[in-house]
Every structure is written in structure tokens, then in C-alpha cells.
C-alpha atoms as a printed R data frame, in Angstrom:
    type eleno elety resid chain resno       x       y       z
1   ATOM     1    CA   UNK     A     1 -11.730   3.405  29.645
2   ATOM     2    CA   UNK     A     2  -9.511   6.271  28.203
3   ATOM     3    CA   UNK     A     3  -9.484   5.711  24.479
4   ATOM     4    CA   UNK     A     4  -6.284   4.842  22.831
5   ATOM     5    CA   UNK     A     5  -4.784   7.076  20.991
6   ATOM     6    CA   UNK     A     6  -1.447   7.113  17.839
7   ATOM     7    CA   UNK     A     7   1.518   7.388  19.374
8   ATOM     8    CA   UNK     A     8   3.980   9.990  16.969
9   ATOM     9    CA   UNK     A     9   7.395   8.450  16.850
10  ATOM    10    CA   UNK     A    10  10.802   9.346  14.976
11  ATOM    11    CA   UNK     A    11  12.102   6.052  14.408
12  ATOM    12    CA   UNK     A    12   9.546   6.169  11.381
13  ATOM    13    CA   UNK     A    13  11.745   8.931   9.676
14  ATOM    14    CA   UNK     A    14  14.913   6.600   9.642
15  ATOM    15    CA   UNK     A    15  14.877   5.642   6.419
16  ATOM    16    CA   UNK     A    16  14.170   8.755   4.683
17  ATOM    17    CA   UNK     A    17  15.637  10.919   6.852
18  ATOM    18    CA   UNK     A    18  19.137   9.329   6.487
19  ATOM    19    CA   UNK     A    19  19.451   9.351   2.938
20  ATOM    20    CA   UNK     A    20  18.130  12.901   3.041
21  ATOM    21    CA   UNK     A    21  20.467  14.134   5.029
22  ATOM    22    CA   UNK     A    22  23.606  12.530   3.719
23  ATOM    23    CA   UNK     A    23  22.515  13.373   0.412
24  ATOM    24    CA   UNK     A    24  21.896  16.870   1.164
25  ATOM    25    CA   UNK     A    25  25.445  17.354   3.531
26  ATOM    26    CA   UNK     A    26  27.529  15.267   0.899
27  ATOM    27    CA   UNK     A    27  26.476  17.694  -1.625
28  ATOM    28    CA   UNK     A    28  27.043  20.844   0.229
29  ATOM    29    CA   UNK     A    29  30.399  19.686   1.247
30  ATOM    30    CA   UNK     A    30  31.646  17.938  -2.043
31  ATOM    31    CA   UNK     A    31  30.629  20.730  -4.139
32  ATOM    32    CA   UNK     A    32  31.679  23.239  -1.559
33  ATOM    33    CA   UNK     A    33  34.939  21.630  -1.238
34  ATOM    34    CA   UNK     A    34  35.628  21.104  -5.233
35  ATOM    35    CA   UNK     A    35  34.573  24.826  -6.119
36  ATOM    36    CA   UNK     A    36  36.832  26.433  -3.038
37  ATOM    37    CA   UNK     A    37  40.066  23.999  -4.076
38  ATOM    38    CA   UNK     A    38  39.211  24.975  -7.366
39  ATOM    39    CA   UNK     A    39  38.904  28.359  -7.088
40  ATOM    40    CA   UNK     A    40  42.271  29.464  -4.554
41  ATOM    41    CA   UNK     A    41  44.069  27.569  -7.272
42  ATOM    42    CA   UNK     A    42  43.796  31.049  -9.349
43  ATOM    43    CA   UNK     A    43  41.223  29.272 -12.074
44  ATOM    44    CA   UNK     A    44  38.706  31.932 -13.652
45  ATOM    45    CA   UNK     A    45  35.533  31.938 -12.202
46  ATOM    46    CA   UNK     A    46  33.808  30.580 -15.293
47  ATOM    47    CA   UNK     A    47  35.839  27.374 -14.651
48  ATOM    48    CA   UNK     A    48  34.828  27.511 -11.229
49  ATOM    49    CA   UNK     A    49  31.266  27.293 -12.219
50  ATOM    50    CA   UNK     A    50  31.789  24.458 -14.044
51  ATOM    51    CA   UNK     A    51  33.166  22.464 -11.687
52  ATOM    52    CA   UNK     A    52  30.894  23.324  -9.756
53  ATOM    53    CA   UNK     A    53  28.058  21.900 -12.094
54  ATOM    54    CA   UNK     A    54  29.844  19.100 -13.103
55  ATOM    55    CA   UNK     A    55  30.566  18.242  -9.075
56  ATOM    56    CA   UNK     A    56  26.487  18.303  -8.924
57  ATOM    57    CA   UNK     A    57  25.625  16.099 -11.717
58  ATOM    58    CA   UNK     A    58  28.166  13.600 -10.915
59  ATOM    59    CA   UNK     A    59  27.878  13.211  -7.355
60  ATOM    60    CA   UNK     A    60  23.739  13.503  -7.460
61  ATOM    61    CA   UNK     A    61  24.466  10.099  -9.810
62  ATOM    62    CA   UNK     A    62  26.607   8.170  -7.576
63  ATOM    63    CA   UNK     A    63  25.008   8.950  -4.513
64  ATOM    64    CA   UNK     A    64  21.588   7.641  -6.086
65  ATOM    65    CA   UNK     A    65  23.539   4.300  -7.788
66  ATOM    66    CA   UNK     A    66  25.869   3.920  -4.345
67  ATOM    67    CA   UNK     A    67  22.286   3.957  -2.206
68  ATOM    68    CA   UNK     A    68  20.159   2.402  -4.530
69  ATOM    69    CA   UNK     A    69  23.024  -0.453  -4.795
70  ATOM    70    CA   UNK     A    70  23.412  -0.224  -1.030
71  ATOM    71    CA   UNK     A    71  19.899  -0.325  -0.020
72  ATOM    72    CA   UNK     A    72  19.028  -2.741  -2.489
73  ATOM    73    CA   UNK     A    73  21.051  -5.380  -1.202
74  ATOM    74    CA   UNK     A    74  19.172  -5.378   2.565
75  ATOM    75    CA   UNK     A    75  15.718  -5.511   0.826
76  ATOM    76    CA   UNK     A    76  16.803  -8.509  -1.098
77  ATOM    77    CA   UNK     A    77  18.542 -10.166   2.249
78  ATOM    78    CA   UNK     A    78  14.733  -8.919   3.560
79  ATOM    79    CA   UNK     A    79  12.645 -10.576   0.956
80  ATOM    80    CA   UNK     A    80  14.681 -14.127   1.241
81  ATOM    81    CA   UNK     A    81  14.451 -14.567   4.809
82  ATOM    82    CA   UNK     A    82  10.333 -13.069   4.606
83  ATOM    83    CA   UNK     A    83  10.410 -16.179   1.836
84  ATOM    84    CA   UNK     A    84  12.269 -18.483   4.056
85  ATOM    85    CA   UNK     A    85   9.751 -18.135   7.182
86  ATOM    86    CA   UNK     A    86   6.769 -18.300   4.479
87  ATOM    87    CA   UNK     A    87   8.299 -21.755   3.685
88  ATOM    88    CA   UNK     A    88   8.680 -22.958   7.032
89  ATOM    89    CA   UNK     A    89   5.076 -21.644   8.087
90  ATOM    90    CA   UNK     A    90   3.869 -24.381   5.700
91  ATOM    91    CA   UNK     A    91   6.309 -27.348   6.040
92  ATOM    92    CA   UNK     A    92   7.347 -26.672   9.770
93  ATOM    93    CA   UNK     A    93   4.062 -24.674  12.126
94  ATOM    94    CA   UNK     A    94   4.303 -26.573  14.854
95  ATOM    95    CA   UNK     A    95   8.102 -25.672  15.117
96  ATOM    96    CA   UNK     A    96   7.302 -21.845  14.229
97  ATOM    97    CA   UNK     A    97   4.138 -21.967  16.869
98  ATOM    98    CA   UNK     A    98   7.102 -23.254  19.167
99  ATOM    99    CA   UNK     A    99   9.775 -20.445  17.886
100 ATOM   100    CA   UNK     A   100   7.324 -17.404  18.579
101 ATOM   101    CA   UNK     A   101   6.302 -18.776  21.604
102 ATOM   102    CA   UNK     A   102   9.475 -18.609  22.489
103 ATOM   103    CA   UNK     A   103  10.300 -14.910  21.769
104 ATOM   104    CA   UNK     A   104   6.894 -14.045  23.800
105 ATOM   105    CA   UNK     A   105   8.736 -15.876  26.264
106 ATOM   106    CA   UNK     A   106  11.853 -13.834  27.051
107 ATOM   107    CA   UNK     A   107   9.993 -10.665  26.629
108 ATOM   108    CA   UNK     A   108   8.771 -11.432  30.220
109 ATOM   109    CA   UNK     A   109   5.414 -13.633  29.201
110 ATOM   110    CA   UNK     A   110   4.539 -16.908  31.398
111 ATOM   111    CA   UNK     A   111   4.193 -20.018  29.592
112 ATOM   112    CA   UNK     A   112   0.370 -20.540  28.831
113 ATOM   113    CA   UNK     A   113   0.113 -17.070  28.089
114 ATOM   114    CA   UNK     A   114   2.989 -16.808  25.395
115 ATOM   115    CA   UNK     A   115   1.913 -19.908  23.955
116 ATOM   116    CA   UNK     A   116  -1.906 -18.364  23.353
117 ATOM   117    CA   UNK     A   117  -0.327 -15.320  22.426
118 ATOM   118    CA   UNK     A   118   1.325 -17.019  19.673
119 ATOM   119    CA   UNK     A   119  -1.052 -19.005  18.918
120 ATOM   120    CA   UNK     A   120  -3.435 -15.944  18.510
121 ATOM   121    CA   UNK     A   121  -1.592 -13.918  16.250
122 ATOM   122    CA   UNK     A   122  -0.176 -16.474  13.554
123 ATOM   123    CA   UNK     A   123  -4.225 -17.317  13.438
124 ATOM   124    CA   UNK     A   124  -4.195 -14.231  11.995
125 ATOM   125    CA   UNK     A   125  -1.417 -13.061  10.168
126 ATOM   126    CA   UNK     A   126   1.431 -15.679  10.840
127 ATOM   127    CA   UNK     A   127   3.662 -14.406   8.453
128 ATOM   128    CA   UNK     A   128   3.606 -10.661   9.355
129 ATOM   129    CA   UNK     A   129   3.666 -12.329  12.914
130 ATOM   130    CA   UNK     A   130   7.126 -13.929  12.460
131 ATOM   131    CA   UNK     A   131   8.428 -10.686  10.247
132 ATOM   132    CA   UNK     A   132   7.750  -8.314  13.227
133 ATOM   133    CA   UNK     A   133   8.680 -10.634  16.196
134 ATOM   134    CA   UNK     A   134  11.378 -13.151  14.701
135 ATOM   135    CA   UNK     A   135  13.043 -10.980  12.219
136 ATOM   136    CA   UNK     A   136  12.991  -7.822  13.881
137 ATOM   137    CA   UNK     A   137  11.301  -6.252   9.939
138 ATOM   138    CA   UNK     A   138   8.477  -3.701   9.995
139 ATOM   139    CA   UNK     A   139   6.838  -1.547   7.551
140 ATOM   140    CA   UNK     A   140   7.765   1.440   8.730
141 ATOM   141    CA   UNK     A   141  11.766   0.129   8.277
142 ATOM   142    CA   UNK     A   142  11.353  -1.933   5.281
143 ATOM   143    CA   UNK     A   143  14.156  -1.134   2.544
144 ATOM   144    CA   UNK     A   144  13.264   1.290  -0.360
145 ATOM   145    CA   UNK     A   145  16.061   0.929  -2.876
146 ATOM   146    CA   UNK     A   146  14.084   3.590  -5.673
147 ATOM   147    CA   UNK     A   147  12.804   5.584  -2.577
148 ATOM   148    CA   UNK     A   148  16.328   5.874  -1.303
149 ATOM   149    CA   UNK     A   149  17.909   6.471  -4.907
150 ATOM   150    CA   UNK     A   150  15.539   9.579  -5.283
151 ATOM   151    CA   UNK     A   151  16.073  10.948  -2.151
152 ATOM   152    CA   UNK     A   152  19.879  10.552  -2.444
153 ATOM   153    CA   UNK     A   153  20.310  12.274  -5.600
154 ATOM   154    CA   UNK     A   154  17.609  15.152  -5.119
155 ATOM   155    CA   UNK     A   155  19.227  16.133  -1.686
156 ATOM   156    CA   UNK     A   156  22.287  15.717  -3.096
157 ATOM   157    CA   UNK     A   157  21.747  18.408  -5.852
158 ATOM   158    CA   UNK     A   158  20.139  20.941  -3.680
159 ATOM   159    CA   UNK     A   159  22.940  20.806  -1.212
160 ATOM   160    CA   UNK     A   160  25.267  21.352  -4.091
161 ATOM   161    CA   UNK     A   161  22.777  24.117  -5.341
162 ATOM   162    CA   UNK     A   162  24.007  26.607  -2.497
163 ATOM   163    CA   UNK     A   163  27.707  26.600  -3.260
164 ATOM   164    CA   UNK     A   164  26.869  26.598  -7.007
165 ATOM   165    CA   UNK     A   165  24.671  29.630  -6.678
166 ATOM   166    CA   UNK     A   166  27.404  31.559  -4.612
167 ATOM   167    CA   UNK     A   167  30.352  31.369  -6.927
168 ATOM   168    CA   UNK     A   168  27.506  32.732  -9.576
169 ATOM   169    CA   UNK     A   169  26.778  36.178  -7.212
170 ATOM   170    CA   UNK     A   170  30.519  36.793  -5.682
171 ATOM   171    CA   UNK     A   171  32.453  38.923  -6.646
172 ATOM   172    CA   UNK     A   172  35.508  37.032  -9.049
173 ATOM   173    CA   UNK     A   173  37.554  38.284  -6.426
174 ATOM   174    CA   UNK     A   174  35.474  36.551  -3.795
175 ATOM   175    CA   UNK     A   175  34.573  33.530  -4.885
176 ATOM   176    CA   UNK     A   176  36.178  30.907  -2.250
177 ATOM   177    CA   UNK     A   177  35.489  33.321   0.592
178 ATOM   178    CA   UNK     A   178  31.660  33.733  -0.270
179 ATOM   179    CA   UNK     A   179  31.180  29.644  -1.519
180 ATOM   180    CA   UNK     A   180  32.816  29.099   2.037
181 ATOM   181    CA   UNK     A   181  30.897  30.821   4.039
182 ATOM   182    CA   UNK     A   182  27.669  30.062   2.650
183 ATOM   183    CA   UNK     A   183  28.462  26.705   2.760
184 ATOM   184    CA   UNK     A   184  29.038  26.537   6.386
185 ATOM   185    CA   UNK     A   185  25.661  28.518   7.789
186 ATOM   186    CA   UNK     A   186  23.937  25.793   5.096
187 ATOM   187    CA   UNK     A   187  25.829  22.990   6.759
188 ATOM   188    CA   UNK     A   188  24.997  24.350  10.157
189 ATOM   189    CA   UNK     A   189  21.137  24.498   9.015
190 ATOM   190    CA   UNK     A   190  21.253  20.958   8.119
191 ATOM   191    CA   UNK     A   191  23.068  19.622  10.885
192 ATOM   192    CA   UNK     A   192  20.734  21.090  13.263
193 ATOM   193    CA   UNK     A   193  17.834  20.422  10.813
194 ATOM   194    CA   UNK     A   194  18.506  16.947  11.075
195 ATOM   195    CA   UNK     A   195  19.292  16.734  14.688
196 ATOM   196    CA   UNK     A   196  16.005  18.430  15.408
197 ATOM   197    CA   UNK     A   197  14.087  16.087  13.219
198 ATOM   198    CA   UNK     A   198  15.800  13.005  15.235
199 ATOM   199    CA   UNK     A   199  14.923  14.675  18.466
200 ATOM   200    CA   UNK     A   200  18.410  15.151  19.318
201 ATOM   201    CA   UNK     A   201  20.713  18.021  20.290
202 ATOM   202    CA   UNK     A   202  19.961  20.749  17.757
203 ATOM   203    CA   UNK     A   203  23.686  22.414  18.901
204 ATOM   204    CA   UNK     A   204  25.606  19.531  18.748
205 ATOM   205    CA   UNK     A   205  24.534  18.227  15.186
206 ATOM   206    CA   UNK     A   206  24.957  21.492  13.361
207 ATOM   207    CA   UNK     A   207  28.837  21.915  15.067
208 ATOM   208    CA   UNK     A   208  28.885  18.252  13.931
209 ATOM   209    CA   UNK     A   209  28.431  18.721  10.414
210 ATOM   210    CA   UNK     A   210  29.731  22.121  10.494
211 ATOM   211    CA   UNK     A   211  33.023  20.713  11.336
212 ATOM   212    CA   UNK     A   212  33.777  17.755   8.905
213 ATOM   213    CA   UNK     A   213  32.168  20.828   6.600
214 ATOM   214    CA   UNK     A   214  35.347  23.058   7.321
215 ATOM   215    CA   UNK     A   215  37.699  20.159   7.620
216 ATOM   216    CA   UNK     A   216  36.902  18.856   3.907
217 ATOM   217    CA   UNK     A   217  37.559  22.467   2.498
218 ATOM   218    CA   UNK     A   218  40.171  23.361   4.431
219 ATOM   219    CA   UNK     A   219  41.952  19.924   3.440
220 ATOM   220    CA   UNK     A   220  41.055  20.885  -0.075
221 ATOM   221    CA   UNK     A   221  41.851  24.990  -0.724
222 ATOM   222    CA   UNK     A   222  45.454  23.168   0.785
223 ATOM   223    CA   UNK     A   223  45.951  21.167  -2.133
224 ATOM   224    CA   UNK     A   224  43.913  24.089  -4.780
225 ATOM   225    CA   UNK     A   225  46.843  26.851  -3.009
226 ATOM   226    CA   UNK     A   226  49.494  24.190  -3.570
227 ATOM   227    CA   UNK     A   227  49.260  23.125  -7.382
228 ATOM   228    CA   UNK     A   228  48.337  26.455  -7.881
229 ATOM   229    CA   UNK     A   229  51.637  27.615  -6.640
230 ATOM   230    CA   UNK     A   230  52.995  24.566  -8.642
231 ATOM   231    CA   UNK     A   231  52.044  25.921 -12.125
């Protein structure tokens, strides 16, 4: 008998890997953005550092309270219907027994079997049973509110680092052109970072990012250029 061995999958990086990612993009590309607008506008370079900084403090803030807020919400949606089948379990078995059998059922299992299959496992562990099989919740998925708050705002700040750290070497005279370009081979890194990490297309996810990348500070040396002009 060939000894079973851990299967490695990347549906356990989900939850991390998301808030990592956005985090780290949204930070790269709002900073990016705000410090090229900024700076094609004709403001010194000194004030282009600090918007810069404030861009990073501000957005590493809301993205932790918008995904702590966010993810928050699904574990407590989690936790009341984990409560609600721990309720049941005791008032109603017979009618959960029934329930999983059920499931066990359309997943291709015969009667008797599903029914001792069922029967088998919530001898066991009936509620972590029902949370894998009825409600579709598993460890590995389970909502991190503080986890994802962290993650948020720490990617978030050293994706805003790069853009930040290139208006502080360019030359004054440089300053959009350099933030810009950094910007977009960091963007490119992460898109393919992430893609690679998902076990997807590598190409495709850094011309991904790399695009809405260019798009949000194109869109916004347009408006820097324009009330520029203005005053």
C-alpha cells in the first residue's frame, strides 16, 4: 500500500494572498498616481514628497479599516450560521443525520453507504462535519478580520514605499518620469508575483496590473497638467 502523502495546494493562500496583493498594487498605484498628478502640476518636489507620505499613511489606514470592516462582516455571518448548526445538532440530529446524508448523497454515494458515512463522521466531530460539508467553511478559508487588516495596511505601505523612494533620488527635473517608471516594472513584479503564486499566467497578470497601473496615472498627470495650466 503506497503511503499517503500531503497534497500542496494554492487555494490555501486565498486569503492572504488577496489582501496582500491588493494592498501592495493599491499602494503602488495610489501613491504612484497622487505623486505623478502632483508633480506635472509644476509643485516643488518637497511638496511632492509629501504627498507622497501623506498618500501612504492614509491609504495604509483605510485599506486596513475598509478590510478589516469588510472581512469582519463574513466571519461574523460565519460564526452565526457555525452557532446555528451547533443548535440544531442538539435540538434537531436526527434531521442533521438526515441533511448530511443527504449531501453524501449527491456527491455520487449510494444510500446505505452515505447514511454510514454520515453517521460516522458526526460520531466524531458533528459540528466540524456540518461546517465542512453543509456550509461549504474550512480552516484553511475561515475569515481573519486582524489578519487581513495587517496584511492590508503593511502591503499597502510598501507598495507606496517604491514611488515614495523615487521622487526622493530623481532628479527635480525628473520626478514624474522616474516615479512612473518605477512604478510600472514594480507593478509588473507584482502582477506576475501574484499570478505565479496562484499558479496562473505569470504574463498575463503582470500586463494586467501593469495596465490599470498606467491607466490610473495617465488619468491623473491629465488632471495634475490641467489645473496646473489653470493657475
Amino acid at each position: 500500500m503506497i503511503p499517503a502523502q500531503k497534497e500542496f495546494h494554492r487555494s490555501g493562500r486565498i486569503g492572504w494572498l488577496r489582501a496582500v496583493v491588493l494592498g501592495a498594487n493599491d499602494g503602488t498605484i495610489s501613491v504612484a498616481s497622487l505623486v505623478v498628478g502632483v508633480a506635472v502640476s509644476g509643485a516643488t518636489q518637497n511638496s511632492v514628497l509629501i504627498t507622497g507620505v501623506a498618500g501612504l499613511v492614509a491609504g495604509a489606514m483605510s485599506m486596513a479599516a475598509g478590510e478589516y470592516v469588510s472581512v469582519q462582516s463574513q466571519a461574523d455571518t460565519e460564526r452565526s450560521d457555525i452557532e446555528r448548526e451547533r443548535h440544531e445538532l442538539v435540538t434537531e440530529p436526527e434531521r442533521e443525520l438526515a441533511e448530511l446524508t443527504s449531501i453524501y448523497l449527491s456527491r455520487g454515494l449510494d444510500q446505505p453507504l452515505a447514511r454510514l458515512v454520515a453517521e460516522k463522521l458526526m460520531s466524531g466531530d458533528a459540528l466540524g462535519t456540518h461546517t465542512r460539508d453543509e456550509l461549504g467553511i474550512t480552516e484553511a478559508q475561515r475569515a481573519r478580520p486582524v489578519q487581513a487588516a495587517f496584511a492590508s495596511a503593511i502591503s499597502f505601505a510598501v507598495g507606496a514605499i517604491v514611488p515614495i523612494a523615487a521622487v526622493l533620488s530623481a532628479p527635480s527635473t525628473l520626478v514624474s518620469e522616474v516615479s512612473s517608471a518605477t512604478s510600472l516594472a514594480t507593478l509588473v513584479i507584482l502582477g506576475g508575483t501574484a499570478a505565479y503564486a496562484g499558479g496562473a499566467s505569470m504574463a498575463r497578470g503582470a500586463v494586467r496590473v501593469a495596465f490599470w497601473g498606467a491607466l490610473a496615472m495617465g488619468i491623473t498627470a491629465g488632471v495634475g497638467k490641467l489645473f496646473g495650466a489653470a493657475l
